[in-house]
C-alpha positions in Angstrom: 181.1 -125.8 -225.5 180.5 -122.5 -224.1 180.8 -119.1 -226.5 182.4 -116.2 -225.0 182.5 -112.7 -226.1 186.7 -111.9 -226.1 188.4 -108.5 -224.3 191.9 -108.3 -225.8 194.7 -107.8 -222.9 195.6 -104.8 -223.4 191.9 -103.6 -222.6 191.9 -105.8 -219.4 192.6 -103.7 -216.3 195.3 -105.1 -213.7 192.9 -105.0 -211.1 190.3 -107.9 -213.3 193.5 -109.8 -213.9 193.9 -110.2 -210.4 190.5 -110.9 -209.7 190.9 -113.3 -212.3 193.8 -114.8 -210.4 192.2 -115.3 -207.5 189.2 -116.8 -208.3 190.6 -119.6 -210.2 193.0 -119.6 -206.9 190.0 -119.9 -204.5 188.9 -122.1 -206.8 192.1 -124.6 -206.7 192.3 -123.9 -202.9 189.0 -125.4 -202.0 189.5 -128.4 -204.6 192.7 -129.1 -202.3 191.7 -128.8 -199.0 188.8 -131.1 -199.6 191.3 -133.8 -200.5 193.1 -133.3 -197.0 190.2 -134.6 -195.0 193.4 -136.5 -192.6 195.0 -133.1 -191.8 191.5 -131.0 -191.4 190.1 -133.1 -189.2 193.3 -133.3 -187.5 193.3 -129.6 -186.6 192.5 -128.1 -183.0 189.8 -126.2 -183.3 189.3 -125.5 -179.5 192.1 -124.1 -177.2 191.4 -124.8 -173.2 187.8 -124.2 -172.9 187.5 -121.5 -175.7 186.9 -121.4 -179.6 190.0 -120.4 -181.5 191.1 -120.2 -185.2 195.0 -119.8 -184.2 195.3 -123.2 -185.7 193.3 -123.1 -188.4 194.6 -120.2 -189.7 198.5 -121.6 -189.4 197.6 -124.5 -190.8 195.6 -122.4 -194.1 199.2 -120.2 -193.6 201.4 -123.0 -194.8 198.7 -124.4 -197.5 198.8 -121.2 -199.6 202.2 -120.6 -198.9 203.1 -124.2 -200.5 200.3 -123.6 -203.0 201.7 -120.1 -204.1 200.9 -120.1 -207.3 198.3 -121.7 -210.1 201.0 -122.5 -212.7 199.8 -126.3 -212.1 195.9 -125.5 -212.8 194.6 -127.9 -215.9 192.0 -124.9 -216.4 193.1 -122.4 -219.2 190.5 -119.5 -218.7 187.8 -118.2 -216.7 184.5 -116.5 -217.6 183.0 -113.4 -216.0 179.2 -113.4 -217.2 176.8 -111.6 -216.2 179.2 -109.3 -215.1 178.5 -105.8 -214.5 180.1 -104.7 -217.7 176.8 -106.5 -219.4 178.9 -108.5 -221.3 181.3 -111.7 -220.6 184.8 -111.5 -219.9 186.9 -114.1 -221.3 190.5 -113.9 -219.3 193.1 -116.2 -220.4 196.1 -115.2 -219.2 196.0 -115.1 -214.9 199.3 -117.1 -214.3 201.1 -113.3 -213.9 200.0 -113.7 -210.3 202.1 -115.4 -207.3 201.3 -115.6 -203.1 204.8 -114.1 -202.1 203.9 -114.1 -198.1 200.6 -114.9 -195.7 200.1 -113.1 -193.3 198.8 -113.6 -189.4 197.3 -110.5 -187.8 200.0 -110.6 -185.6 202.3 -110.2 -188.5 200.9 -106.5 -190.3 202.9 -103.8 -189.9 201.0 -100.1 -190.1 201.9 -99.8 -193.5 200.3 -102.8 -194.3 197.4 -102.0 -191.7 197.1 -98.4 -193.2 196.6 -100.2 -196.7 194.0 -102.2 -195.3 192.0 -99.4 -193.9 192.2 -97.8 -197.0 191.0 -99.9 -199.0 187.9 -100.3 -196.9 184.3 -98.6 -196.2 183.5 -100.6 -193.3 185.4 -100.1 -189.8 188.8 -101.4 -190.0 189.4 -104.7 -188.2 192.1 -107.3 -188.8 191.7 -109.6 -191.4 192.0 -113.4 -190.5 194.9 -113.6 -193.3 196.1 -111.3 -195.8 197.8 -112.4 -199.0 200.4 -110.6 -200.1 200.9 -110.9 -204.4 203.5 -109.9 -206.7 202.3 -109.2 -210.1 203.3 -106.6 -212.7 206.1 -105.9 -210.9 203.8 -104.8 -207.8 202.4 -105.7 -205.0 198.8 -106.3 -203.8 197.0 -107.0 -200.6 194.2 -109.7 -200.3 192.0 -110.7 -196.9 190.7 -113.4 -196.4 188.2 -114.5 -193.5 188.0 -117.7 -192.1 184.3 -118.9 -191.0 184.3 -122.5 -188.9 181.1 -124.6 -188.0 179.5 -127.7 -186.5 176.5 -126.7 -187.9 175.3 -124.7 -191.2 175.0 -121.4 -190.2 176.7 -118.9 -187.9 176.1 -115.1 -186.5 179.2 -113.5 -189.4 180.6 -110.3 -188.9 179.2 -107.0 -187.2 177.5 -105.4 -189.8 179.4 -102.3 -189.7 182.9 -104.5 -190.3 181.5 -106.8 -193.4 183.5 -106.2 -196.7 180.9 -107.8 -199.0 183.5 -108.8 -201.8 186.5 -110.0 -199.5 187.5 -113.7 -200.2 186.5 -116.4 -197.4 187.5 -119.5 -196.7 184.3 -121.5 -195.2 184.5 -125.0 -192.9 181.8 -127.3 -192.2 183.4 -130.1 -189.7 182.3 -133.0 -188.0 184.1 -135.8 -186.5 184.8 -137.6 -189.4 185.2 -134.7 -192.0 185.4 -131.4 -192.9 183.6 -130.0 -196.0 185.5 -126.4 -197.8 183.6 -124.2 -200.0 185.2 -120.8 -200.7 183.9 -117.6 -202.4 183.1 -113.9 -201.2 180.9 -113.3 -198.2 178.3 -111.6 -199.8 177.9 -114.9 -201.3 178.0 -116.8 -198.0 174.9 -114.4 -196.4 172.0 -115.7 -195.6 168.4 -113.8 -195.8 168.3 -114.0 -191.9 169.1 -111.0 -189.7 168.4 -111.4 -186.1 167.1 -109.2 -183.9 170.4 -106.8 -182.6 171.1 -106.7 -179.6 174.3 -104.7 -180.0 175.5 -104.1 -183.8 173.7 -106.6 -186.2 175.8 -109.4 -187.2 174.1 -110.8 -190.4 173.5 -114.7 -190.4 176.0 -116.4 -192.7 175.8 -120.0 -194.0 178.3 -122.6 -195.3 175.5 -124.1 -197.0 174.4 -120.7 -198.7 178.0 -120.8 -200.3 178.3 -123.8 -201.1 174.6 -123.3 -203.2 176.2 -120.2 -204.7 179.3 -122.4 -205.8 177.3 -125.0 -207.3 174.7 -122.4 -209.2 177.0 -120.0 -210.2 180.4 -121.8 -210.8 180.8 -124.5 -213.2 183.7 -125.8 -215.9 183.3 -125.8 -219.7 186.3 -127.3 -221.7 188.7 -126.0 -218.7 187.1 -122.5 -218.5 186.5 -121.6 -215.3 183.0 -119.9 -215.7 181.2 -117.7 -212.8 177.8 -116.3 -213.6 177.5 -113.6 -211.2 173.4 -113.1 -210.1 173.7 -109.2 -209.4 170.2 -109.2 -208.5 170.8 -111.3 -205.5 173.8 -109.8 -205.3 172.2 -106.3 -204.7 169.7 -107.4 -202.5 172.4 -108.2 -199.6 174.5 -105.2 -200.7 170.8 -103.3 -199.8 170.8 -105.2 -196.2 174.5 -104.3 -195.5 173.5 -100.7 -196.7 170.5 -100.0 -194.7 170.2 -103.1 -192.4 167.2 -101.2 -190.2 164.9 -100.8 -193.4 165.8 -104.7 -193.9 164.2 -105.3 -190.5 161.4 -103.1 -191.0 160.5 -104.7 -193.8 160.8 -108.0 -192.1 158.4 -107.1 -189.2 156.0 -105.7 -191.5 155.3 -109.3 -192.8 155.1 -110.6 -189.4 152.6 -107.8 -188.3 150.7 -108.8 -191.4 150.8 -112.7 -191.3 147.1 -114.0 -190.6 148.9 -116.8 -188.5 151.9 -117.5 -186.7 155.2 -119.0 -187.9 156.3 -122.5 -186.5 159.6 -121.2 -185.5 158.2 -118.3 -183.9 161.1 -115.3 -182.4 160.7 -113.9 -179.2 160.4 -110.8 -180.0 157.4 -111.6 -182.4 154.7 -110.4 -180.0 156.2 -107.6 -178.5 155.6 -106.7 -182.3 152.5 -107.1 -182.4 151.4 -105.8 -179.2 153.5 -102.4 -180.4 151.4 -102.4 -183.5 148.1 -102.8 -181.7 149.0 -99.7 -179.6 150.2 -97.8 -182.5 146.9 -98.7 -184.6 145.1 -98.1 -181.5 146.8 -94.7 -181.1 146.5 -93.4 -184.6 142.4 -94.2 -184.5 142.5 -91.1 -182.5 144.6 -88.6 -184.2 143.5 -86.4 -187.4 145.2 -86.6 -190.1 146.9 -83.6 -190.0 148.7 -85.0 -186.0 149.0 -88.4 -188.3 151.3 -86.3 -191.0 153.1 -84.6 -188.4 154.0 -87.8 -186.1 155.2 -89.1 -189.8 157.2 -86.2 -190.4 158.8 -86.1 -186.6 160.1 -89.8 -187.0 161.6 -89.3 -190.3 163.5 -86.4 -189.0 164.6 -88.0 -185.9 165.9 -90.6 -188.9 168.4 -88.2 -190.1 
């Protein structure tokens, strides 16, 4: 049995409560979707000749609206370690918490829109669904993305749109099934950022998730325990931050490699011939003109 170090309630802040909430909600919610393989599988996922989630999303509607609350749940607390107060926290009581509406984008009014923006860093966009809880005698806001796939991983959000801790649901389908895992997206990135064309739109993968889930979330005598890694964590935080030092980095090693990749990008020797004409070039420059081309790039950084 796992040994937890104990916050009393009163100490507990409404806004870890409600984290609380939702992850052992998430939690549930993926445990019963997986058991509806006959209405997943059932859902359009194409409409005419064009990808949609309209029915996905209706379909996830109704779930969470039946599924409103986690009254029902056989697990009695949940475990935060590793957390970033650098020590557990044990919450037992979550149950405060219900799913009074679910949202379709079509649905938000400003107010609710206005709360959204708000609440966010990144450019405003409209969530795939947004909860609406009562708790405490208030009300909260949630969002949740929805990511669908054939395959394992997909190009996610623009880069400048991600919220790194907002709840998604994740699909893998085939045929014959379809496989749920559901967490936050920072959990669902990948370490694969492909060269932008427009604004980057960082690799995600259901798989990567589904890994996190399996690492990081386990049950102990009904206790819901996540182990947060905030060392990976921070790493992917650091590519959303500065997602052009990421790349940088990235084709350092490739200018570096003694040999070539087997899945070689495109792009790959258009680095390398740029470096060969920036070595080339710098062979005949002092190092005073070196200093000064170093200085004139950083300040056409800023």
């Amino acid at each position: 049995m796992a040994y937890h170090t104990t916050i009393n309630m009163p100490r507990l802040t409404k806004k870890l409560k409600l984290s609380a909430f939702l992850t052992v909600y998430f939690y549930e919610v993926e445990e019963l979707l997986n058991k509806h393989q006959d209405q997943l599988t059932a859902i359009k996922y194409q409409s005419e000749e064009s990808n949609t989630d309209e029915f996905i999303k209706q379909f996830l509607k109704e779930i969470l609206l039946e599924n409103h609350s986690i009254l029902q749940t056989k697990l009695k607390s949940i475990s935060f370690e590793n957390s970033s107060y650098n020590k557990p926290i044990f919450v037992k009581q979550f149950n405060e918490f219900r799913i009074t509406d679910v949202l379709l984008p079509s649905n938000l009014s400003k107010q609710q829109k206005d709360t959204i923006a708000k609440s966010k860093k990144s450019v405003y966009t409209n969530p795939d669904l947004l909860l609406e809880i009562e708790g405490y005698n208030e009300i909260y806001y949630e969002s949740i993305e929805i990511k669908s796939t054939k395959n394992n991983t997909i190009p996610g959000s623009s880069i400048q749109q991600i919220n790194p801790y907002e709840w998604v649901i994740f699909l893998k389908r085939s045929t014959k099934s379809v496989s749920v895992s559901t967490g936050k997206y920072v959990h669902s990135i990948t370490d694969k950022l492909p060269f932008p064309d427009r604004s980057p739109r960082p690799i995600i993968g259901f798989k990567t998730l589904s890994d996190w889930n399996k690492k990081h979330r386990h049950i102990d005598d009904n206790c819901l325990i996540i182990n947060e890694d905030k060392a990976k964590e921070k790493q992917k935080l650091k590519l959303l931050a500065d997602w052009q030092d990421f790349l940088a980095e990235e084709w350092m090693a490739i200018i570096l490699a003694k040999k070539k990749t087997t899945s070689e990008k495109w792009f790959n020797n258009a680095l390398r011939k740029f470096a060969i004409k920036l070595l080339n070039h710098s062979k005949n420059q002092s190092e005073t003109e070196l200093e000064s081309l170093i200085s004139d790039l950083k300040r056409l950084l800023k």
